[in-house]
N, C-alpha and C positions, 0 to 999 in steps of 0.2 A: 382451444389453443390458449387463450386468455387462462384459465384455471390450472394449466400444467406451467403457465408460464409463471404463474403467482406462488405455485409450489419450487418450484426452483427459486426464487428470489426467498422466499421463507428460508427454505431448507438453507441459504447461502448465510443468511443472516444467524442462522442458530449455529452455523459450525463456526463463525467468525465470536459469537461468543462465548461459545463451549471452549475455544479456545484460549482465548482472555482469562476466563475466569479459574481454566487450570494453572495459569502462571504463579498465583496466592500461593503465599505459605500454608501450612498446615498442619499443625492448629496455630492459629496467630495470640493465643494467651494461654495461662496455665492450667491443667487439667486439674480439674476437681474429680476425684474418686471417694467414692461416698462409701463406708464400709458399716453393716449393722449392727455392731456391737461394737461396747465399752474398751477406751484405749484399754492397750496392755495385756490383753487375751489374746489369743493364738492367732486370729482372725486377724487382727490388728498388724501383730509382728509380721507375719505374709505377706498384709496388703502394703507394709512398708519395703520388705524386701523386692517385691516385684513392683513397686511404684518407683525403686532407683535403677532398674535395668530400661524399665518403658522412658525416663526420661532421660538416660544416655541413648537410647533410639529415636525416641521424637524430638530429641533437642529442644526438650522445654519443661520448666516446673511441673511438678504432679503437687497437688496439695490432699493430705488425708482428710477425709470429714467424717467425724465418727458421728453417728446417730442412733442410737440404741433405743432399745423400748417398743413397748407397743408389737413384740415376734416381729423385729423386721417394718414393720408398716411404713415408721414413720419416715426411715428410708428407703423404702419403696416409694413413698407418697411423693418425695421431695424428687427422685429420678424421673419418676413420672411425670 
């Protein structure tokens, strides 16, 4: 009795903050999209293009970061 009663009091307690915690904004600052290769390449122009439709939908900054070099790595490394 004791043990099913402590699961209910849990379970009561996680849905009152599952619910809290869905009321946040989101994203509450601006997105950083990280692209692997040098402005000004095709890859670049794209990630610009589809970074101003994502921030008329998220309702917030997107900022471009180019990181080249290294095939990708070193922007690999930095997402990771």
């Amino acid at each position: 009795m004791l043990r099913s009663w402590s699961f209910i009091v849990a379970a009561s307690i996680a849905a009152i903050v599952a619910n809290a915690s869905s009321a946040q904004n989101y994203p509450g600052h601006p997105i950083r999209m990280v692209v692997p290769q040098p402005p000004g390449g095709n890859m670049d122009s794209n990630a610009r293009a589809l970074s101003d439709i994502l921030a008329r939908n998220f309702g917030q900054n997107i900022v471009i970061d180019n990181r080249s070099g290294a095939n990708g790595i070193i922007a690999g490394d930095l997402v990771a």
